[in-house]
N, CA and C atoms as an extended XYZ file, in Angstrom:
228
Properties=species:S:1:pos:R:3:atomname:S:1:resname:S:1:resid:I:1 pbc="F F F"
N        37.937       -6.454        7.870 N   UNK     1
C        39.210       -5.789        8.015 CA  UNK     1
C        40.020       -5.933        6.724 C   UNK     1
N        40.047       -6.914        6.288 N   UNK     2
C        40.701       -7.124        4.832 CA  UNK     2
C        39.818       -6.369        3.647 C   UNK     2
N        39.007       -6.592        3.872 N   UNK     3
C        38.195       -5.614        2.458 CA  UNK     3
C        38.723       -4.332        3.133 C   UNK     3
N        38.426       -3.919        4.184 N   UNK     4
C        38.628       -2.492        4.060 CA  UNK     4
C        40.337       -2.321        3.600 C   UNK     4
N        40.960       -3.313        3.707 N   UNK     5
C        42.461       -2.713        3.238 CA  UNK     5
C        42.665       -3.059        1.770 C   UNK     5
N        41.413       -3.180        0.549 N   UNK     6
C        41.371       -4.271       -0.360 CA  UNK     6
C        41.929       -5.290       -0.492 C   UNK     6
N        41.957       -6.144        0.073 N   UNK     7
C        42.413       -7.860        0.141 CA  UNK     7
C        40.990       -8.818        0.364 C   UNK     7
N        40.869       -8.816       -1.069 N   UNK     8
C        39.338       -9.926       -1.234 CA  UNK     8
C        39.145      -11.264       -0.172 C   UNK     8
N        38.192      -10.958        0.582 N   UNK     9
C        38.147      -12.228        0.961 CA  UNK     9
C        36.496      -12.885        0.646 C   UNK     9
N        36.482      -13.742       -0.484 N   UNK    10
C        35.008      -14.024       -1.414 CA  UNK    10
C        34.700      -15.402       -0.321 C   UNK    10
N        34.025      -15.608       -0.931 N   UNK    11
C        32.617      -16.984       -0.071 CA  UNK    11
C        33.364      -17.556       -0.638 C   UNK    11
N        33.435      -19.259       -0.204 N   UNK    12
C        33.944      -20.239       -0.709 CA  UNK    12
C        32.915      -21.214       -0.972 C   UNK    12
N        33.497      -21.835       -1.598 N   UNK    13
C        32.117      -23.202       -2.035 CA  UNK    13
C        31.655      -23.795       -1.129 C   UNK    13
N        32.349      -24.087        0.169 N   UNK    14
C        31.815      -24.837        1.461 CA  UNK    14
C        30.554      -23.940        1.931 C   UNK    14
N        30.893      -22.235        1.686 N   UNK    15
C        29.652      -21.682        1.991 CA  UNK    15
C        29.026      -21.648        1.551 C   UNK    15
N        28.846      -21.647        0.029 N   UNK    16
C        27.655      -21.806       -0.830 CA  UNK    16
C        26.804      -23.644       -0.465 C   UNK    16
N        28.166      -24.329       -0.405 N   UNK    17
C        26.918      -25.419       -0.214 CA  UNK    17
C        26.187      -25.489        1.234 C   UNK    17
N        26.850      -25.404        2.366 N   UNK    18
C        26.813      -24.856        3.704 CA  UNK    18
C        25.157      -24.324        3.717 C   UNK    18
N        24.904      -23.124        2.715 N   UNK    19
C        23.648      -22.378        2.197 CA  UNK    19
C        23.032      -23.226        1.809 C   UNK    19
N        23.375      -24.017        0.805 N   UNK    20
C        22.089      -24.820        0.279 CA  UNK    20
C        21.860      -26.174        0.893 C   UNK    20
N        22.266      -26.727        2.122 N   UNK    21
C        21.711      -27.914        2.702 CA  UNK    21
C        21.061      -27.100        3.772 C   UNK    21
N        20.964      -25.559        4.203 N   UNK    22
C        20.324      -24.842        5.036 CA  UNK    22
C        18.969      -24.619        4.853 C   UNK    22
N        18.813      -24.350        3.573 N   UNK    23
C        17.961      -24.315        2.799 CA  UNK    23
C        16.891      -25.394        2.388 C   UNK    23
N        17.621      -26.171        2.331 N   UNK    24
C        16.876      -27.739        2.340 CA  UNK    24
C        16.356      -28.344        3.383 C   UNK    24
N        17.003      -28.095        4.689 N   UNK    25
C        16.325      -28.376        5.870 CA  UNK    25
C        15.738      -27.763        6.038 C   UNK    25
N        15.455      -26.203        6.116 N   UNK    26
C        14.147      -25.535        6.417 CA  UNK    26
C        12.909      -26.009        5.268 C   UNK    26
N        12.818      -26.530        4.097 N   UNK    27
C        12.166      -26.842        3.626 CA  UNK    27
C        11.331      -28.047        4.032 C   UNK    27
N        12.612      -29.213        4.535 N   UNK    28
C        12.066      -30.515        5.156 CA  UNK    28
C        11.175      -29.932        6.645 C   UNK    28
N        11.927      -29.102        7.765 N   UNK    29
C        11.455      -28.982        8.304 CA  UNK    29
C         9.653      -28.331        8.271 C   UNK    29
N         9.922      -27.325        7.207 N   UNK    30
C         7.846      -26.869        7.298 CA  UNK    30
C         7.442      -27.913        6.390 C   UNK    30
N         7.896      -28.402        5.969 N   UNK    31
C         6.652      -29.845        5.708 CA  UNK    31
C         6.440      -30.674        6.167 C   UNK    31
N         7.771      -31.371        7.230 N   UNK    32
C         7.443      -32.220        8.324 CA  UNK    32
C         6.263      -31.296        9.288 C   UNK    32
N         6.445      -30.162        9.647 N   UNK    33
C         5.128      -29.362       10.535 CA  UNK    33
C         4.152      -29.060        9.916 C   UNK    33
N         4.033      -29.048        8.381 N   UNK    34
C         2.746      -28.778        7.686 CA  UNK    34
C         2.093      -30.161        7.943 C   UNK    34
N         2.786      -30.767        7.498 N   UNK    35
C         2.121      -32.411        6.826 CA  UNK    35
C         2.336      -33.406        8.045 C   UNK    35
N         3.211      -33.172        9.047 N   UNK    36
C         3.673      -34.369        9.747 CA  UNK    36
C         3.733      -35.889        9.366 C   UNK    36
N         4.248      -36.026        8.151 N   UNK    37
C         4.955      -37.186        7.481 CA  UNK    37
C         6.134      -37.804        7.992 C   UNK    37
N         5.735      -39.583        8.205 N   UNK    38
C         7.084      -39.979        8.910 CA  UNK    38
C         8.348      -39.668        7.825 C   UNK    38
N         8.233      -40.354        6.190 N   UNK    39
C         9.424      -39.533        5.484 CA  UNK    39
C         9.612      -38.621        5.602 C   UNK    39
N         8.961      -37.635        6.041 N   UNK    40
C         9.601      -36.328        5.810 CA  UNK    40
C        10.631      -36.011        7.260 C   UNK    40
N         9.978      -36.624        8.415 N   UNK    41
C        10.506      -36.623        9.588 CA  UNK    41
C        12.157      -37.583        9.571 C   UNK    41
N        12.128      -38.543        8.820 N   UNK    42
C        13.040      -39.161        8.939 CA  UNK    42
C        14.445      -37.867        7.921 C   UNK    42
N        13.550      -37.472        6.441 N   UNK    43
C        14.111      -36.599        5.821 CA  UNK    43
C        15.067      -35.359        6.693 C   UNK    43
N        14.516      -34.899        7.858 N   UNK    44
C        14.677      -34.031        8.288 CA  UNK    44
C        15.684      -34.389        9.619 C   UNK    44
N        15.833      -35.674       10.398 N   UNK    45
C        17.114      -36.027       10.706 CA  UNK    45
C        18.050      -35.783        9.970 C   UNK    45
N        18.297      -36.239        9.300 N   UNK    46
C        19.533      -36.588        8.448 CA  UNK    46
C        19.767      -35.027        7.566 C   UNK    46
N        18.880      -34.411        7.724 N   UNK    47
C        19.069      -32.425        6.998 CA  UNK    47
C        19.737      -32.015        8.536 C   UNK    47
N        19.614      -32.580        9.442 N   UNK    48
C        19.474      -31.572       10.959 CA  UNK    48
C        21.483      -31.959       10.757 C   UNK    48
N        22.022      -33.102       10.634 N   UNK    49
C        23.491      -33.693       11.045 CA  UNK    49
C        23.672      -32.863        9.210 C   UNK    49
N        23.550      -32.810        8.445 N   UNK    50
C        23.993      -32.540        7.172 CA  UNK    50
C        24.413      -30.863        6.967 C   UNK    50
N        23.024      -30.693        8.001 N   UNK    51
C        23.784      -28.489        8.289 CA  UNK    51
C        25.137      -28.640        9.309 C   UNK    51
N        24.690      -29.437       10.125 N   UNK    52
C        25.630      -29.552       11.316 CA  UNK    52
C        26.770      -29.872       10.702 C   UNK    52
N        27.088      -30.411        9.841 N   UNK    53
C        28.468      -30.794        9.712 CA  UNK    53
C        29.269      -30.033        8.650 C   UNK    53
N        28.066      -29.171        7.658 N   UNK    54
C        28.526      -28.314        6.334 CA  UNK    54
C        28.962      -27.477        7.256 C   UNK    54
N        28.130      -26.265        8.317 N   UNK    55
C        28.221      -25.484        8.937 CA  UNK    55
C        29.535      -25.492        9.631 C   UNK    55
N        30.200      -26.468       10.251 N   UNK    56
C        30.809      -26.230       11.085 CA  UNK    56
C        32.471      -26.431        9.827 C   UNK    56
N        31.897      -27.628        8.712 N   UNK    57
C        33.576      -27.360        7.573 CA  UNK    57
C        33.504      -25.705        7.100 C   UNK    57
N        32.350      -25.222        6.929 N   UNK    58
C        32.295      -24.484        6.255 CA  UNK    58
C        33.129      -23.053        7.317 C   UNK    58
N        32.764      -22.970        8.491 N   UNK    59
C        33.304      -22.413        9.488 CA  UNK    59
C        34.696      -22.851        9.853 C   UNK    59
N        35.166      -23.702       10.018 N   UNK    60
C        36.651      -23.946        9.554 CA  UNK    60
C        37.345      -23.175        8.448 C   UNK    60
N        37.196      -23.888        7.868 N   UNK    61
C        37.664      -22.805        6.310 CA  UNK    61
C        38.063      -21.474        5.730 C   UNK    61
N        36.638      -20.328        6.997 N   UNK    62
C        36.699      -19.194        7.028 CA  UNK    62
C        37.169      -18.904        7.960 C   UNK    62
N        37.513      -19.787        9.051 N   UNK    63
C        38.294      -19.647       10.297 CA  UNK    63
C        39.930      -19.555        9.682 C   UNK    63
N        40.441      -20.310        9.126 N   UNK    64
C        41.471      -20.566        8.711 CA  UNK    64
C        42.038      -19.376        7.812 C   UNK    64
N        41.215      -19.310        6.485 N   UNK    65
C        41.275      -18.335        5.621 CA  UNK    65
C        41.646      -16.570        6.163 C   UNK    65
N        41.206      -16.704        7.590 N   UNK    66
C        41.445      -15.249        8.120 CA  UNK    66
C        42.130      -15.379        9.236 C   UNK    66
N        42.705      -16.593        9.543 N   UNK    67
C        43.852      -16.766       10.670 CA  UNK    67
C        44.992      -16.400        9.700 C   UNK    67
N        44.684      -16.666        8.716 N   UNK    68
C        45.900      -16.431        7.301 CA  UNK    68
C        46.364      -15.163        7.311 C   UNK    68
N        44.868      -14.198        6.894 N   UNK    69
C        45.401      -13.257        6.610 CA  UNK    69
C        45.242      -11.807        7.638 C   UNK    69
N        44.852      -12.572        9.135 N   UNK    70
C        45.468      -11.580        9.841 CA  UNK    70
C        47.098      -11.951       10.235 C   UNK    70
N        47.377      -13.053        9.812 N   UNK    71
C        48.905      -12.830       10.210 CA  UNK    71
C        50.181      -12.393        9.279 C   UNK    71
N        48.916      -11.774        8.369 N   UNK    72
C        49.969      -11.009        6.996 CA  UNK    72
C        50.426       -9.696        7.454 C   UNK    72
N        51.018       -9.598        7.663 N   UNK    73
C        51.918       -7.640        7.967 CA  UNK    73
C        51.252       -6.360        7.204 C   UNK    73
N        50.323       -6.432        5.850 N   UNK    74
C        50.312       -5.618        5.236 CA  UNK    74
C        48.809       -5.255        5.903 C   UNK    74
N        48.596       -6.242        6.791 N   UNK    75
C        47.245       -5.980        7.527 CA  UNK    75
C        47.354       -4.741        8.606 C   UNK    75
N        48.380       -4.772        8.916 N   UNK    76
C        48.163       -3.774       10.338 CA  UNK    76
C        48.337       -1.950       10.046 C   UNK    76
């Protein structure tokens, strides 16, 4: 809704990193199932709480960022 009225709303860094611990767990995860390695299994706890918790700041943020600017007037 904001792009279409041009009012940029870009990715923020929480999403870019958000992306790259996503990224990293799917990696841990097919090698824990390729290889079934206990490091890699243990690796892949700690990727599973590390999306979980980017994901959900990172979803804040963009939650916020557009609670913002739908309550700008030049929106409607």
């Amino acid at each position: 809704m904001a792009e279409a009225k041009g009012i940029a709303f870009p990715s923020t860094s929480w999403g870019k990193q958000k992306t790259l611990v996503q990224c990293f767990t799917i990696v841990a995860v097919l090698l824990y199932v390729a290889i079934s390695a206990t490091a890699v299994r243990s690796d892949t706890a700690l990727s599973y709480w590390l999306t979980i918790i980017s994901t959900v700041i990172s979803g804040l943020t963009y939650f916020l960022k557009a609670k913002q600017l739908i309550n700008r007037s030049d929106l409607e």
